[in-house]
C-alpha positions in Angstrom: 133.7 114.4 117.6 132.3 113.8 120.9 134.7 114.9 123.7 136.4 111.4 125.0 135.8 110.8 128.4 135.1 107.2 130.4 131.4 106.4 130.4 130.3 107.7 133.7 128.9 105.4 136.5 125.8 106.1 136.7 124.5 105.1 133.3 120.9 103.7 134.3 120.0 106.9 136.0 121.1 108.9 133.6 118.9 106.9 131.4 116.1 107.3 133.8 116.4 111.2 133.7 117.0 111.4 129.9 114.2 109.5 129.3 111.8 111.2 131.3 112.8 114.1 130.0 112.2 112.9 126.1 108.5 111.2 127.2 107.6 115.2 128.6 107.4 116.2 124.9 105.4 113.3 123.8 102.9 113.3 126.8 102.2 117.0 126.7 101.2 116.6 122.5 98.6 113.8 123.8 97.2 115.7 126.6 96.3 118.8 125.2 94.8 116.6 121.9 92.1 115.4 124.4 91.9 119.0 126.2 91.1 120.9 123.2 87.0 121.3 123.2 87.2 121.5 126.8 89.6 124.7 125.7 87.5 125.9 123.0 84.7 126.3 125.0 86.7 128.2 127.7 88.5 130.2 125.1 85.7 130.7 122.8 87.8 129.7 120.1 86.5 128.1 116.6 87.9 125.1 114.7 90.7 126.8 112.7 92.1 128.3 116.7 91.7 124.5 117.8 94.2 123.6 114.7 96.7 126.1 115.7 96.5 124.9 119.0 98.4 122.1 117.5 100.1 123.4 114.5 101.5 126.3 116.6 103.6 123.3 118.7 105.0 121.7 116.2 105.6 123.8 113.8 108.8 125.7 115.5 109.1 121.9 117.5 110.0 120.4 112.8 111.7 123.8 111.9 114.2 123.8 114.6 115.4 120.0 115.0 118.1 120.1 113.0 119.3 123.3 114.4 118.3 122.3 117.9 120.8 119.5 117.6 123.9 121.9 116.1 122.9 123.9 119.2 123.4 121.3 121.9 126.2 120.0 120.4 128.1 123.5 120.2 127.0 124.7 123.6 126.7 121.4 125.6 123.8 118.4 125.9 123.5 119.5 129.1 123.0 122.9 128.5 120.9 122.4 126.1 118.2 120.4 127.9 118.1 122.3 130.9 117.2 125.6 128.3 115.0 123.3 126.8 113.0 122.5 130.4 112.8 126.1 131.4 111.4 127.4 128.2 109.3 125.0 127.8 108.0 125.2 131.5 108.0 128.7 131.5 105.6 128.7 128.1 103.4 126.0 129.6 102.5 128.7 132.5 101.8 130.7 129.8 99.6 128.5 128.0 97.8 127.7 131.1 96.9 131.0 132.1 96.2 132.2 128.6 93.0 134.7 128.4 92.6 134.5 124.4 93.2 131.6 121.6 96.2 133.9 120.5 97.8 134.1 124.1 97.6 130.2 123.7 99.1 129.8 120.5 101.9 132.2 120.9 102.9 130.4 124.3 102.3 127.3 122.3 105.1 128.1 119.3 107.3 128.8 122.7 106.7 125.3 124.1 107.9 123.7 120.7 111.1 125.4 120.6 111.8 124.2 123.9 110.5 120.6 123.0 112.9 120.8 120.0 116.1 121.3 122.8 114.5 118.4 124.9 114.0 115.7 121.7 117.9 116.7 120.4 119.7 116.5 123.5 117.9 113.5 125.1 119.2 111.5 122.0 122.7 113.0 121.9 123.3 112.5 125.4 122.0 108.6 125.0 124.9 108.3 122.0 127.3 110.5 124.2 126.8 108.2 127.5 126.6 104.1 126.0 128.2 102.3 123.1 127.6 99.2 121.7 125.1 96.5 122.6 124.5 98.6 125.8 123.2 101.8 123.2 121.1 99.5 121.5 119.3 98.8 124.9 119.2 102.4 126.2 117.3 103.1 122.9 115.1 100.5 123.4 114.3 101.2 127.4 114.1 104.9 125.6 111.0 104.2 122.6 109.2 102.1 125.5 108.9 105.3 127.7 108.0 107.2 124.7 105.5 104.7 124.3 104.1 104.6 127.3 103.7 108.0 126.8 101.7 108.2 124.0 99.3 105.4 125.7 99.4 107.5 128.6 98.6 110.7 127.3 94.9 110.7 126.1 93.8 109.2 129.6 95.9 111.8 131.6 94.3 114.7 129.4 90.8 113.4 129.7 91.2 113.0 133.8 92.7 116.2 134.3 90.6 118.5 131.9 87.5 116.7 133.3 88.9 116.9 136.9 90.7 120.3 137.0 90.1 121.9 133.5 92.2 122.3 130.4 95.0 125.1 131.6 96.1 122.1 134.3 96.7 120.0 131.1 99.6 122.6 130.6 100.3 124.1 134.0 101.7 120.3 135.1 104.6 120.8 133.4 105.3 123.0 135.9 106.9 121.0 138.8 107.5 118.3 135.8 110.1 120.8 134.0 111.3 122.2 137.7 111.9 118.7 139.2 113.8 117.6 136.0 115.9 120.6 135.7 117.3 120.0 139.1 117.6 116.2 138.0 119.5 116.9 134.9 122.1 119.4 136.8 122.9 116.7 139.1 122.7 113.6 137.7 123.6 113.8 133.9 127.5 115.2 132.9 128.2 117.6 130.4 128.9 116.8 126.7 129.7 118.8 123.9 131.1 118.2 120.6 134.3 120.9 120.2 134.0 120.3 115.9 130.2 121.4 116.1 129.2 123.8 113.0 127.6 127.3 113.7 123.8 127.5 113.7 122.8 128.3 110.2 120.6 131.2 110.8 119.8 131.7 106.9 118.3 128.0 107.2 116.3 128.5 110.2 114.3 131.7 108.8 113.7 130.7 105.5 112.8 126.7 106.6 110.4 128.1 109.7 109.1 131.3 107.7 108.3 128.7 104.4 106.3 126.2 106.9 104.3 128.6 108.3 103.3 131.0 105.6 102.0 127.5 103.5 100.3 126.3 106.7 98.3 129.5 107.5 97.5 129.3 103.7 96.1 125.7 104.3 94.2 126.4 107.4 92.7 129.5 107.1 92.0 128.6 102.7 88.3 127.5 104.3 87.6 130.9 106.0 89.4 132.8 103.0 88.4 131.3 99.8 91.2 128.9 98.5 91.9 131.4 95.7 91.3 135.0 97.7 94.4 136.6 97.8 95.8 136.7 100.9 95.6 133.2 100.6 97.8 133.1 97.7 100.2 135.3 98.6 100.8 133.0 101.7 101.3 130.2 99.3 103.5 131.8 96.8 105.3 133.5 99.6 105.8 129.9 101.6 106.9 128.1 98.3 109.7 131.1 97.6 111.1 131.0 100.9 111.5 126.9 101.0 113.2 127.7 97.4 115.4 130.1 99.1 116.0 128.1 101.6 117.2 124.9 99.3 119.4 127.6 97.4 120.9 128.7 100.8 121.5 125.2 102.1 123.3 124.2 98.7 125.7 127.5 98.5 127.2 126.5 102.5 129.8 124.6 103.5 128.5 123.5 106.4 124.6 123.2 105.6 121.6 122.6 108.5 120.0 119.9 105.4 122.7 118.3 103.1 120.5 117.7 100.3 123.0 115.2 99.1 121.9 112.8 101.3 118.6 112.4 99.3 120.7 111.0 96.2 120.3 107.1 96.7 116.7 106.1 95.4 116.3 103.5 98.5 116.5 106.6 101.0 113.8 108.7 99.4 111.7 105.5 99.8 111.9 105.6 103.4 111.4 109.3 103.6 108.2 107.8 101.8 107.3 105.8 104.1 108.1 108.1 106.8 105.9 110.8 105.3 102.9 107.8 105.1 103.2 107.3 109.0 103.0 110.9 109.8 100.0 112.1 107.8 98.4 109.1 107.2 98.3 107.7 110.7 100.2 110.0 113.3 97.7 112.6 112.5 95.1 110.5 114.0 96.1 111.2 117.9 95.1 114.6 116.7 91.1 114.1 115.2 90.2 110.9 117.1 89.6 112.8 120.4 87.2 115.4 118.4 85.7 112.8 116.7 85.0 110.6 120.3 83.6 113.8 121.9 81.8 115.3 119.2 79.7 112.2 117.5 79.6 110.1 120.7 79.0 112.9 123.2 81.8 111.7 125.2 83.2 113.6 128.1 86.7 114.3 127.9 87.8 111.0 131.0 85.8 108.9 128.5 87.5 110.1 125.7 90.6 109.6 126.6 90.3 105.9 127.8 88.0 105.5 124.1 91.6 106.3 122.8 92.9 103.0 124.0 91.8 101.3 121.0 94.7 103.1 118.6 96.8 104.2 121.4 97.9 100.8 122.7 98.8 99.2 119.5 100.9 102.2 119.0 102.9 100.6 122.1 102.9 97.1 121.5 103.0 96.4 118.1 106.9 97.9 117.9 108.0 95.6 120.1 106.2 92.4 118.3 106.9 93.6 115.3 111.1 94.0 116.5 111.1 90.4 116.4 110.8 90.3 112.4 113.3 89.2 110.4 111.5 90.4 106.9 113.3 93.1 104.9 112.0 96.9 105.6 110.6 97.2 102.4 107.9 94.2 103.0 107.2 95.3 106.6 106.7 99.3 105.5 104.3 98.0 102.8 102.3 96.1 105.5 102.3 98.8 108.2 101.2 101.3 105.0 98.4 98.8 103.7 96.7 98.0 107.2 97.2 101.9 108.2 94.9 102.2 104.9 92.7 100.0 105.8 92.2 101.4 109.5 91.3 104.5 108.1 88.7 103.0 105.6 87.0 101.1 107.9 86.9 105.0 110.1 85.7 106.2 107.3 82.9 104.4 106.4 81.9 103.3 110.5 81.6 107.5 110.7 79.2 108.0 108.4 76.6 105.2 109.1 75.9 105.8 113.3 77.8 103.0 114.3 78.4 102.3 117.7 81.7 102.7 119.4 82.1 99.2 119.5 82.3 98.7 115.8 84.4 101.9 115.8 87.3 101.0 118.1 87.5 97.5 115.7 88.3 100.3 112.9 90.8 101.8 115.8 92.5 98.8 116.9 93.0 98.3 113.0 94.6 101.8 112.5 96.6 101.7 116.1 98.1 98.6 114.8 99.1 100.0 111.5 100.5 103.2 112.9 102.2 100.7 115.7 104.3 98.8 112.8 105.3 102.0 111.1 106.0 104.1 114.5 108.7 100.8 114.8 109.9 100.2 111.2 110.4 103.9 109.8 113.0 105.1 111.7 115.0 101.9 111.8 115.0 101.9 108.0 116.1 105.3 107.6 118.9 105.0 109.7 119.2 101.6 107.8 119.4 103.3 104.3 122.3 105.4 105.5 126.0 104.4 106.0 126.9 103.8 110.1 128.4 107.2 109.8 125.9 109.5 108.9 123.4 108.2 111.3 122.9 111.1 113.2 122.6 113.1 110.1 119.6 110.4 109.2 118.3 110.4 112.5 117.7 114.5 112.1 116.6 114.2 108.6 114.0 111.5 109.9 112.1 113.6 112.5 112.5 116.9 111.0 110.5 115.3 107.6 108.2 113.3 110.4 106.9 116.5 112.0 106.9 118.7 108.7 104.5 116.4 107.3 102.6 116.2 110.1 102.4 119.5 110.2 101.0 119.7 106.6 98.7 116.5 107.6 97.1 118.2 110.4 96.3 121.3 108.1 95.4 119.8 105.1 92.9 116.8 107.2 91.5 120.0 109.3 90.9 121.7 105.8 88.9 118.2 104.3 87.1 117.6 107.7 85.7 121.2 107.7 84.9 121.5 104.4 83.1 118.5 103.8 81.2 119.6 107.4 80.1 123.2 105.6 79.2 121.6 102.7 76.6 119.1 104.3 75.2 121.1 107.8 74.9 124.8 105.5 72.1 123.6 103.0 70.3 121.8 105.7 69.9 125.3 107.9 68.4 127.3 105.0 65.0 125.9 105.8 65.1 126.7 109.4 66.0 130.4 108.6 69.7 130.1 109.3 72.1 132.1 107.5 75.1 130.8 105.6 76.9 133.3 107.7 75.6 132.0 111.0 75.4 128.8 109.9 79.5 128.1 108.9 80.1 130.1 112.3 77.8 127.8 114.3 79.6 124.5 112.3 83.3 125.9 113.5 81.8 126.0 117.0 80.7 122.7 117.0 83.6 121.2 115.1 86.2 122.5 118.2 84.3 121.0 120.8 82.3 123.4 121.5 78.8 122.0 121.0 77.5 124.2 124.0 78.2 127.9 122.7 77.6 126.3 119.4 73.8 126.7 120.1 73.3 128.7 122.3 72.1 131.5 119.6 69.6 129.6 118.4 66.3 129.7 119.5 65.3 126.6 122.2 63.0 125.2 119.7 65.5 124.4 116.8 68.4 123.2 119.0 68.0 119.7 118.9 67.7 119.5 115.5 70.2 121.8 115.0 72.4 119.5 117.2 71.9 116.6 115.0 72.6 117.7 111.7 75.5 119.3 113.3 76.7 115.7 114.6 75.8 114.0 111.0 77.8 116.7 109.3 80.8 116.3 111.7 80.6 112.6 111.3 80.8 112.8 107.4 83.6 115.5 107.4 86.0 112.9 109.7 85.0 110.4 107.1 86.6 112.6 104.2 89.3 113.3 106.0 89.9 109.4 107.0 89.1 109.1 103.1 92.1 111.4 102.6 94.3 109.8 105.0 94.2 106.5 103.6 94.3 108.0 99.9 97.6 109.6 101.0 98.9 106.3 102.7 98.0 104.2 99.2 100.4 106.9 97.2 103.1 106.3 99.8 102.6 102.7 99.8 103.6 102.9 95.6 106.1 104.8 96.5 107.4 103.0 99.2 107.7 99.6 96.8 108.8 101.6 93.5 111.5 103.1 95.2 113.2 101.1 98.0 114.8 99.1 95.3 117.9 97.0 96.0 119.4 97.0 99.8 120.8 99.5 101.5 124.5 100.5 100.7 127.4 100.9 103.4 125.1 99.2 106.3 126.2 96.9 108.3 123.4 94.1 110.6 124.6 95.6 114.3 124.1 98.9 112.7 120.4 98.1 111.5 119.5 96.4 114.7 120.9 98.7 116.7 118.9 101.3 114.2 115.7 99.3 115.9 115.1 101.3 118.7 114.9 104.6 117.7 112.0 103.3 116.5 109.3 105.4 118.9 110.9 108.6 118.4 
């Protein structure tokens, strides 16, 4: 239990800090997704680098949620945060002066440890500080910043890696993480829970080591050969360690993932649902950018502002949607269907030259889908539990968030390339291309990096070059938006096969209050 102490005076600033704090991890992910051919190019880094510029964050950032939590909890919220801030601004100087793509994703897995710290204790202080109705409206002032910063984030990145170039899209956290360390050490009190459970070091290796082992299989199967055989042994070694990790959670008394939890049917059909928004929309923020910049020729300001179209709904639409009194189960279904639909419409805009016009329609469609599930997943999940394993829920919900869209952003990357190769490599055998030069040329291209892309080829062949290059970009996004909205139809069946019933044990000031978690 929380240590009992009077709710200090200073609640809205505490707020203020906490939430600030909580919109750093969200704004940095949306920055750097606009940076990234900008950083290619600098870096000289291919398409599969460009993934693990991503996958690198968030892979410690979904491995080490749970444990982040037990952490803060043991040693202090406080604590906890202000480690988070100074490892994370410590590895974003790293990032920003990094010299190679593997400087940059080391610093990178850094950064999402320290995000993990910031997410954990910026929640558990919130529940620490109010109670009640007054909770219920710090969560809510909470998912706006959050959303604000995911609006926010594609414009910053494409002003400030236009303006000052893609390490400043890091090196700002800087002064962000100094200025809010001294913030959190004067402003927000210490809070610790004295009946905190030891970190379950067993969980964290074999979780982390599974997830990354399967997602170096996934993104480097292109480059490899899906069945060479250090591919497989990255599979096979990835699906033995998440066995030994389920074995190791079931065998402790005190378990980081209390796989009892997933026993009531009506649960597993949020986690469903939860798994839709994250690879079936989320993942978007990710590809949209590439795709902006690579088949419109944007720069990376007018990228980021062409995000508006998907990243506004993503704001607005929770707090419309709020104000709906249908059960969870109808509203998931919607948010699933029109996230669906979004990404059919991308689909088949991408490979038929379309303007952007017609294109931000097909955004607008998919922001708006990703908007209702960003504000109805967590709310039912916490829904589907009793009041009094929220937090348990709340953990559950964002550690199974940001594993899948861990796996989405590998397994898209995978379609989107692979469907590239497999229209832009015939087409260069009649200029005298290799294979060879030809996939190396396509990875190029596909980061961003249009520029070096070329620049072996002989003058004559470049524009040509350049436009089968676009056509085969185009037509890889629009498999992997095929695959996006195939993988939001399966959780759509089994959103509606399994959230059966009601949920048990839940009371209506629970649910509502549930609400607005809802732009974690």
């Amino acid at each position: 239990m929380n240590q009992n102490v009077d709710p200090p005076a200073n609640q809205r600033l505490i707020l203020v800090v906490i939430c600030l704090v909580s919109s750093l991890v969200m704004l940095d992910t949306n920055l750097v997704a606009v940076a990234l051919p900008t950083l290619a190019s600098s870096l000289n880094a291919d398409f599969a680098d460009v993934q693990w510029v991503i996958t690198a964050y968030v892979l410690p950032f979904a491995a080490l949620l749970l444990a982040a939590g037990s952490f803060g909890d043991k040693v202090g919220r406080r604590l906890s945060a202000v480690i988070g801030m100074v490892t994370f601004g410590a590895a974003s100087l790293a990032c920003g002066l990094s010299i190679s793509p593997l400087m940059l994703n080391i610093s990178r897995a850094v950064q999402g440890a320290g995000a993990s710290l910031l997410l954990t204790a910026s929640l558990a202080v919130i529940n620490h500080t109010f109670n009640g109705a007054d909770r219920a409206k710090a969560y809510a002032f909470w998912g706006a910043s959050l959303g604000v910063a995911i609006t926010c984030g594609p414009i910053l990145g494409g002003v400030i890696s236009s303006l000052f170039g893609w390490e400043w899209a890091f090196l700002i956290n800087v002064p962000l993480c100094s200025a809010l360390v001294i913030a959190t050490l004067k402003i927000i009190p210490e809070s610790s829970d004295p009946d905190a459970k030891r970190l379950d070091f067993a969980g964290i290796l074999t979780f982390s080591s599974g997830l990354f082992l399967l997602t170096w299989a996934v993104i480097d199967g292109n480059a490899l050969g899906w069945l060479a055989p250090a591919v497989l042994w990255r599979v096979l070694g990835g699906i033995a360690l998440l066995v030994l990790f389920v074995i190791v959670e079931k065998r402790q008394a005190n378990p980081m993932l209390d796989f009892e939890i997933f026993r009531p049917v009506y649960f597993r059909g949020t986690v469903a649902s939860m798994v839709g928004y994250a690879v079936g929309a989320q993942v978007m923020i990710f590809y949209l950018p590439l795709y902006l910049q690579n088949a419109f020729g944007f720069a990376p300001m007018t990228a980021g502002f062409s995000m508006l179209p998907f990243a506004l709904p993503m704001f607005l639409v929770p707090r419309l949607s709020a104000r709906i009194t249908l059960p969870s189960k109808s509203i998931l279904s919607f948010g699933l269907c029109i996230t669906a639909s979004g990404n059919v419409l991308m689909a088949l805009l991408s490979d038929a030259n379309s303007s952007y016009a017609l294109f931000a329609l097909a955004m607008i469609v998919a922001g708006t889908g990703a908007g209702i599930l960003n504000g109805e997943t967590a709310k039912a999940v916490q829904g589907a539990l009793p009041a009094n394993r929220s937090g348990v829920a709340s953990g559950i919900a964002s550690t199974i968030r940001f594993t899948s869209l861990l796996f989405g952003i590998a397994a898209l990357g995978a379609i989107l390339l692979s469907a590239m190769l497999k229209r832009f490599v015939p087409s260069t055998e009649s200029l005298g291309i290799s294979a060879v030069d030809a996939i190396g040329i396509a990875k190029r291209f596909s980061a961003g990096d249009a520029e070096s892309a070329l620049s072996t080829l002989p003058p004559a062949l470049r524009d040509g070059v350049a436009l089968s290059l676009r056509s085969a970009f185009e037509a890889g996004f629009g498999s992997a938006a095929w695959a996006a909205a195939g993988f939001a139809v399966v959780c759509l069946v089994l959103t509606r096969r399994l959230m059966v019933g009601s949920p048990s044990d839940v009371s209506e000031a629970r649910a509502a209050e549930a609400l607005f978690v809802a732009d974690e």
